[in-house]
N, CA, C and O atoms as CSV, one atom per row, in Angstrom:
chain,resi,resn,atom,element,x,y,z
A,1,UNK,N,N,0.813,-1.192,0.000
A,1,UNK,CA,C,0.000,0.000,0.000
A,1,UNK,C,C,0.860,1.260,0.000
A,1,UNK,O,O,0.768,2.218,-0.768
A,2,UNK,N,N,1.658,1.087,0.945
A,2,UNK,CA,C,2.482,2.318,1.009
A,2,UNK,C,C,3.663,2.926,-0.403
A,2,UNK,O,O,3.936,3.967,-1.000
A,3,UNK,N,N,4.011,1.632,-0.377
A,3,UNK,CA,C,4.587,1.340,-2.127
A,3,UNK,C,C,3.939,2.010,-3.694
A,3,UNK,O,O,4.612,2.478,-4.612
A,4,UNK,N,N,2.810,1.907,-3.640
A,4,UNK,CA,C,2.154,2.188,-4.420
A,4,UNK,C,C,1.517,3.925,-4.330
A,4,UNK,O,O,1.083,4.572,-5.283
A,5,UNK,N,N,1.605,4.273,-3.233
A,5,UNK,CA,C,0.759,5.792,-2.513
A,5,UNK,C,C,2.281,6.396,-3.001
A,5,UNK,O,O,2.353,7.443,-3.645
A,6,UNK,N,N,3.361,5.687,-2.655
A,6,UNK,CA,C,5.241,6.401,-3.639
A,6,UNK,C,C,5.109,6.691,-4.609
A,6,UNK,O,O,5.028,7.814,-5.108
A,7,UNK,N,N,5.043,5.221,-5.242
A,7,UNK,CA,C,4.834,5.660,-6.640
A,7,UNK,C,C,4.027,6.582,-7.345
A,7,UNK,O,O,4.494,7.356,-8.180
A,8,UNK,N,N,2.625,6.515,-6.982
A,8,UNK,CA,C,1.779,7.459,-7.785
A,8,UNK,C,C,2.077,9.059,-7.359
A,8,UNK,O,O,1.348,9.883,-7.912
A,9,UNK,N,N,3.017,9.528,-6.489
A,9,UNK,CA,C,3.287,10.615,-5.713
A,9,UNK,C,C,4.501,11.139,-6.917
A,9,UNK,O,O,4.598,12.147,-7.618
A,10,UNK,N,N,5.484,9.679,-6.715
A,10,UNK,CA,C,6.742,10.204,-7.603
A,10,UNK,C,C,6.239,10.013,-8.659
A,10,UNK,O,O,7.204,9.975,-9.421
A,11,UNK,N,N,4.800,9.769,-9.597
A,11,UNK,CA,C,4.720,10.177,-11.380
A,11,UNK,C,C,3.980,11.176,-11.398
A,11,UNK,O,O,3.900,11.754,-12.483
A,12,UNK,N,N,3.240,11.695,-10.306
A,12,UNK,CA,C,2.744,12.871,-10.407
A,12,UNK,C,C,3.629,14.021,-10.754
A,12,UNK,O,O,3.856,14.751,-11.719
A,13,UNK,N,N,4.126,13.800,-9.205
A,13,UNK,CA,C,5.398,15.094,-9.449
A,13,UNK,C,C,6.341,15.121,-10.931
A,13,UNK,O,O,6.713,16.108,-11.566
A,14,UNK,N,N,6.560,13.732,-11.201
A,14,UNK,CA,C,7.489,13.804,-12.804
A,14,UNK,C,C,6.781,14.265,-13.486
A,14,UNK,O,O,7.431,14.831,-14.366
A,15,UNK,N,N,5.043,14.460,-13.736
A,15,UNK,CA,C,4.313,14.717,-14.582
A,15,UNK,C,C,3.921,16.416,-14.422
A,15,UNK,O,O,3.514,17.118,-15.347
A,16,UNK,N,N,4.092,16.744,-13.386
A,16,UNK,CA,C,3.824,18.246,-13.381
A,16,UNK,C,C,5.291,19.294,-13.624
A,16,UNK,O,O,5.604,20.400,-14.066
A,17,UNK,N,N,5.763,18.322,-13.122
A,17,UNK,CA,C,7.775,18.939,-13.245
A,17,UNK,C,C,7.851,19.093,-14.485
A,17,UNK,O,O,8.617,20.013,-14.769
A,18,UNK,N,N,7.036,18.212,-16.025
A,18,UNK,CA,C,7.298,18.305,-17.433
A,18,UNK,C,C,6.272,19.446,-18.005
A,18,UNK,O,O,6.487,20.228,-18.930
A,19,UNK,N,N,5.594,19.375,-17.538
A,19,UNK,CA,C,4.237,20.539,-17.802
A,19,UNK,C,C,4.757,21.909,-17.453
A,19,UNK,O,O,4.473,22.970,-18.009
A,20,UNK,N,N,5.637,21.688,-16.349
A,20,UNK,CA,C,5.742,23.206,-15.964
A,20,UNK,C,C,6.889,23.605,-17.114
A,20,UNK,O,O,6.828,24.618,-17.810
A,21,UNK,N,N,7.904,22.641,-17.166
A,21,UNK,CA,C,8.688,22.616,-17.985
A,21,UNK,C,C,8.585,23.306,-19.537
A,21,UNK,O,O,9.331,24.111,-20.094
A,22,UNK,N,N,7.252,22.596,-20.022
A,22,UNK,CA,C,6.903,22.567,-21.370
A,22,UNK,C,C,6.260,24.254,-21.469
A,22,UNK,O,O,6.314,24.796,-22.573
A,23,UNK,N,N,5.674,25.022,-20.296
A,23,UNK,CA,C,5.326,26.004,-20.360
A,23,UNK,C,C,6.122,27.453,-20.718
A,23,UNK,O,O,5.792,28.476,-21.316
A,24,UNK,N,N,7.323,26.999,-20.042
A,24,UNK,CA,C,8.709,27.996,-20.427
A,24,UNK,C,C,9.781,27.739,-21.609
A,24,UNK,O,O,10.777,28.367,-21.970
A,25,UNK,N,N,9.152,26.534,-22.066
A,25,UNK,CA,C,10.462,26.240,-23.366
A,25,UNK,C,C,9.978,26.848,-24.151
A,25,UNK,O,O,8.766,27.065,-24.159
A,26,UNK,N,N,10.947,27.368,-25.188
A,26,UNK,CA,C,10.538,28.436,-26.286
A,26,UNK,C,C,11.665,27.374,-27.140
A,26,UNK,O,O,12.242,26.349,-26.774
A,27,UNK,N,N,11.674,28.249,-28.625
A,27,UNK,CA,C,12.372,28.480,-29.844
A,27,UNK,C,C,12.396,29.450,-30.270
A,27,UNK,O,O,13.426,29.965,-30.704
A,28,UNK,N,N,11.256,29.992,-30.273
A,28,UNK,CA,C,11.176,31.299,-30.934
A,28,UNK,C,C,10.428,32.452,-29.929
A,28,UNK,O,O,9.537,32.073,-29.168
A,29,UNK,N,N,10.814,33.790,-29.970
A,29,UNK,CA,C,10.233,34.709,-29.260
A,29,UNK,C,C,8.391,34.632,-29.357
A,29,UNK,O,O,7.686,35.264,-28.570
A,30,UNK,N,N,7.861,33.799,-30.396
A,30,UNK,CA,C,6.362,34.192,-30.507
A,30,UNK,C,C,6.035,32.916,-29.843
A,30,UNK,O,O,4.822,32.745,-29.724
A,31,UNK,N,N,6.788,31.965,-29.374
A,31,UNK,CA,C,6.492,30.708,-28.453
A,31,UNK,C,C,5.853,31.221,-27.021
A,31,UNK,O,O,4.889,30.779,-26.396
A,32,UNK,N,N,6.838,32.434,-26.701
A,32,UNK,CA,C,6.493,33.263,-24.908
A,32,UNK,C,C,5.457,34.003,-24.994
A,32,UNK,O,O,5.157,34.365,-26.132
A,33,UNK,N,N,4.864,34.315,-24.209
A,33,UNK,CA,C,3.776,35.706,-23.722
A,33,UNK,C,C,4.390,36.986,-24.185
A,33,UNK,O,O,5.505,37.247,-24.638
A,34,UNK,N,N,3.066,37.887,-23.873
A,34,UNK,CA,C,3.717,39.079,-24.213
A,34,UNK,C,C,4.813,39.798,-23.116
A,34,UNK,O,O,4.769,39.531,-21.915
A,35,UNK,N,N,5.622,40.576,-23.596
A,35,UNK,CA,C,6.587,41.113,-22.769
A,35,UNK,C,C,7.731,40.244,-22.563
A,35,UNK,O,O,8.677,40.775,-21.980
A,36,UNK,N,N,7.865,39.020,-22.911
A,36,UNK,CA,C,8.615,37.969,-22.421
A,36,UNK,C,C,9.566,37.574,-23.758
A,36,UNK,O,O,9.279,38.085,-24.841
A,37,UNK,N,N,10.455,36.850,-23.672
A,37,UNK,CA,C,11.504,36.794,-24.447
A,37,UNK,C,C,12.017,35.471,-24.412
A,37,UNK,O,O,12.171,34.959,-23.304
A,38,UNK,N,N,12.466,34.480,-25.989
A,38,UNK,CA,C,12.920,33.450,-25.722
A,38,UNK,C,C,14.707,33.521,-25.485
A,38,UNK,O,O,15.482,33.893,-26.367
A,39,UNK,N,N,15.197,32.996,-23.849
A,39,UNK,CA,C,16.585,33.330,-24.042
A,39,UNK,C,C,16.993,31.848,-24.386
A,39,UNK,O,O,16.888,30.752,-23.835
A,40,UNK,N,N,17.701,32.527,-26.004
A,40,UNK,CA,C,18.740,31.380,-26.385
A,40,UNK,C,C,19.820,31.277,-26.122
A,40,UNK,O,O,20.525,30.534,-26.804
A,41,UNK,N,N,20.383,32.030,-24.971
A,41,UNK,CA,C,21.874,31.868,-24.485
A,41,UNK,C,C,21.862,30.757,-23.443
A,41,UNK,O,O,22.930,30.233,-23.126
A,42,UNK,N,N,20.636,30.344,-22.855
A,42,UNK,CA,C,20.651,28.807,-21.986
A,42,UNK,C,C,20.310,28.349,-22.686
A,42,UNK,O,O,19.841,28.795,-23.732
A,43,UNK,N,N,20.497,26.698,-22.154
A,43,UNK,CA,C,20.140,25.689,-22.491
A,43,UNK,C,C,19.291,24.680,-21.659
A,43,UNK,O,O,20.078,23.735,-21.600
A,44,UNK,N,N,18.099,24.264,-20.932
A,44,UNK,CA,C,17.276,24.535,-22.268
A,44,UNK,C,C,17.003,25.889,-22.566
A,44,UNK,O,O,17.402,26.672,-21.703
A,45,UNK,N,N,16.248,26.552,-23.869
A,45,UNK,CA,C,15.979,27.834,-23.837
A,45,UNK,C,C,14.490,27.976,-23.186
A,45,UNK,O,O,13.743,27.065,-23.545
A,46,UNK,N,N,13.919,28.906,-22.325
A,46,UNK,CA,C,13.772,29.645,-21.541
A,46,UNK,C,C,13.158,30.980,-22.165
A,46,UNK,O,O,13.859,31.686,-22.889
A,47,UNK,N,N,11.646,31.359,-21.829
A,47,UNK,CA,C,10.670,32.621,-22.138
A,47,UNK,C,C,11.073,32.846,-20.342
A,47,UNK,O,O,11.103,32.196,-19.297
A,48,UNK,N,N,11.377,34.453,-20.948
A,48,UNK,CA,C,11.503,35.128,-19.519
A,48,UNK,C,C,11.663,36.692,-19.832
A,48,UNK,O,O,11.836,36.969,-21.019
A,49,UNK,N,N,11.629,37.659,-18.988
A,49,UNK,CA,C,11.121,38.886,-19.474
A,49,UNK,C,C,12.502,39.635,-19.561
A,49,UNK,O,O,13.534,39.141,-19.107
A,50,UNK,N,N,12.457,40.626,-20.057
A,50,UNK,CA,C,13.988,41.273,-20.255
A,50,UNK,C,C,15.057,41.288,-18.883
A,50,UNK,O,O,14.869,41.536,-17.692
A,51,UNK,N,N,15.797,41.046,-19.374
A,51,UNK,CA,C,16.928,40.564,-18.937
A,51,UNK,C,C,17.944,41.613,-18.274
A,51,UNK,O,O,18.475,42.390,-19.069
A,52,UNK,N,N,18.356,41.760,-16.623
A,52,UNK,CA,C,19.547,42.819,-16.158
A,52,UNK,C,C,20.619,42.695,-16.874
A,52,UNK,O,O,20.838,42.006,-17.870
A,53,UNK,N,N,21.504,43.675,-16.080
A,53,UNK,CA,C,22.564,43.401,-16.584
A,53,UNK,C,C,23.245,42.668,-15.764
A,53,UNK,O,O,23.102,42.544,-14.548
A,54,UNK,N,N,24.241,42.022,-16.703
A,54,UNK,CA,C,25.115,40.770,-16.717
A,54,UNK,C,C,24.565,39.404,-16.724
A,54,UNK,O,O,25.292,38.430,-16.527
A,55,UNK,N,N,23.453,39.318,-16.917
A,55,UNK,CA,C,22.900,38.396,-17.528
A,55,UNK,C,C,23.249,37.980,-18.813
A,55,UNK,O,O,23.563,38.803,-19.674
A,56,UNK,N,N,23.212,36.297,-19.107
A,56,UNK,CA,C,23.612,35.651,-20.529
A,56,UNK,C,C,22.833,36.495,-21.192
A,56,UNK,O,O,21.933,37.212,-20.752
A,57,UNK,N,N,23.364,36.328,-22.649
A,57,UNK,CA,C,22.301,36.229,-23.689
A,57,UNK,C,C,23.193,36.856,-25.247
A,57,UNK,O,O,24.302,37.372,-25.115
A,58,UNK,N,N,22.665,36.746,-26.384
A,58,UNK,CA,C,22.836,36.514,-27.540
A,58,UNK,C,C,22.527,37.541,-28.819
A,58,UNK,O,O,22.983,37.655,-29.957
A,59,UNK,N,N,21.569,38.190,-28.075
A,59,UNK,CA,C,20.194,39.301,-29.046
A,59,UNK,C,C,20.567,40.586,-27.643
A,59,UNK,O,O,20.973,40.473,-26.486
A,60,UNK,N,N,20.109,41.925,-28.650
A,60,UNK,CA,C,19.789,42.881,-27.892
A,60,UNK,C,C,18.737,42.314,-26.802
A,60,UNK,O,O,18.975,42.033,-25.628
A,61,UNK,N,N,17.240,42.201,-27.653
A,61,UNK,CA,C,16.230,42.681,-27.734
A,61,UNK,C,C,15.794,41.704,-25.857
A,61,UNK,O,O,14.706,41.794,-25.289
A,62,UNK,N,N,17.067,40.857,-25.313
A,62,UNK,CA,C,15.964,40.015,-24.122
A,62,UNK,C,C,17.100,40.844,-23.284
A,62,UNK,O,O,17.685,40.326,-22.333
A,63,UNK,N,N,17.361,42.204,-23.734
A,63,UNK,CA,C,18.377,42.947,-21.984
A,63,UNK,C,C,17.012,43.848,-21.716
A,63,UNK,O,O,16.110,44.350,-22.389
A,64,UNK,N,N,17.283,43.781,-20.764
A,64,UNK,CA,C,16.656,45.234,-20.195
A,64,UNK,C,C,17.316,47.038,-20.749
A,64,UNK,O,O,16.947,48.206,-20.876
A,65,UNK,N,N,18.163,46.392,-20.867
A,65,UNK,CA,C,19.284,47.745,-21.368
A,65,UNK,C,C,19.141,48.129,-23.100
A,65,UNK,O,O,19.564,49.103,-23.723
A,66,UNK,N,N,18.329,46.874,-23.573
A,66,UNK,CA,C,18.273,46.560,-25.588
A,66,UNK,C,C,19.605,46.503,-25.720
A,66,UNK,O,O,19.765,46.950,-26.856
A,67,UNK,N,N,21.162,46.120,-25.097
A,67,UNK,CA,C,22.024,45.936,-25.636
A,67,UNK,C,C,23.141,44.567,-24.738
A,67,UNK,O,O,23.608,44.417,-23.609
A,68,UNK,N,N,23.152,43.835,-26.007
A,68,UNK,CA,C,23.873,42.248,-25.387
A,68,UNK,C,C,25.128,42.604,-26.227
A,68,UNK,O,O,25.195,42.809,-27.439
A,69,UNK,N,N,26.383,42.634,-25.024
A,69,UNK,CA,C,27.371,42.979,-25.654
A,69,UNK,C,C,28.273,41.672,-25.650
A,69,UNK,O,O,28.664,41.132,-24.615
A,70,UNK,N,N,28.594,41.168,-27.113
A,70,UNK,CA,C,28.885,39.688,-27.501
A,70,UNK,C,C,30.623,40.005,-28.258
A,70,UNK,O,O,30.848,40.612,-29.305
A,71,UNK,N,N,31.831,39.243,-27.141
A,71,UNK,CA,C,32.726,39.659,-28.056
A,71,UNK,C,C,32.828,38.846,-29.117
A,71,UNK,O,O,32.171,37.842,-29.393
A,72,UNK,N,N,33.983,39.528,-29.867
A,72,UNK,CA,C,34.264,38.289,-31.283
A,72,UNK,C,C,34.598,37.584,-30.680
A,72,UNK,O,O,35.335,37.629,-29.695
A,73,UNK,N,N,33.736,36.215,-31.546
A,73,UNK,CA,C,34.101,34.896,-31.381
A,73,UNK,C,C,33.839,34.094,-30.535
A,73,UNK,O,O,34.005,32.889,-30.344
A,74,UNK,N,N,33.202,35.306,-29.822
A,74,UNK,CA,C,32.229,34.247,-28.329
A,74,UNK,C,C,30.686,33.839,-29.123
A,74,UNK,O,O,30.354,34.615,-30.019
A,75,UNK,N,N,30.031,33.017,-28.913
A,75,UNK,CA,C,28.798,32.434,-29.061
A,75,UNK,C,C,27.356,33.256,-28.080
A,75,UNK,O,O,26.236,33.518,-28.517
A,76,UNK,N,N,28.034,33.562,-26.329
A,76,UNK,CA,C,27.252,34.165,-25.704
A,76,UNK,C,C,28.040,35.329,-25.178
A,76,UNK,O,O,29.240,35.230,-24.923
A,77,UNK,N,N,27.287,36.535,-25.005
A,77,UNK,CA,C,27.647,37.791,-24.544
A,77,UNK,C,C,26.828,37.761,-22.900
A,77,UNK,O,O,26.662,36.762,-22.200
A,78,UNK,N,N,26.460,39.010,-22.630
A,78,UNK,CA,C,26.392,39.397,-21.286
A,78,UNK,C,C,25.613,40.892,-21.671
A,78,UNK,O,O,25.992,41.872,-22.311
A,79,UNK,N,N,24.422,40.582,-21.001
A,79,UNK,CA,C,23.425,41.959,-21.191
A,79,UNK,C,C,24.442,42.998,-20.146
A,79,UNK,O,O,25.252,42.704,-19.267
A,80,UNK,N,N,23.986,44.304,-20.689
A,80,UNK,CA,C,25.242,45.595,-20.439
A,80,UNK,C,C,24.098,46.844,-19.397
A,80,UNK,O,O,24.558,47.912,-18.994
């Protein structure tokens, strides 16, 4: 009994842990809500609203500041 009251506890939780999951994964900025932004500088990528500074990221457009300063040859910059 008690075995079983585990289990259905631990697939719940795996099952809401993926839902919540599936709610913030983006690809593309029109995947997120409004105001919100897909950041492709994590992995997974992540809808979240503009971004401080020194925060990852790749694009102006997810700083708070509109400027992600990316040196040459790096892949990810750092909102400014």
């Amino acid at each position: 009994m008690t075995n079983k009251l585990l289990y259905a506890t631990m697939a719940a939780a795996m099952l809401w842990s993926q839902a919540a999951f599936a709610e913030d994964a983006c690809k593309e900025d029109k995947d997120c809500g409004p105001g919100r932004f897909c950041i492709v500088a994590v992995t997974p990528h992540v809808c979240k609203s503009p971004q401080p500074a020194g925060a990852r990221c790749k694009r102006d457009v997810v700083c708070s500041s509109g400027k992600c300063d990316m040196s040459a040859g790096k892949d990810v910059g750092v909102c400014k």
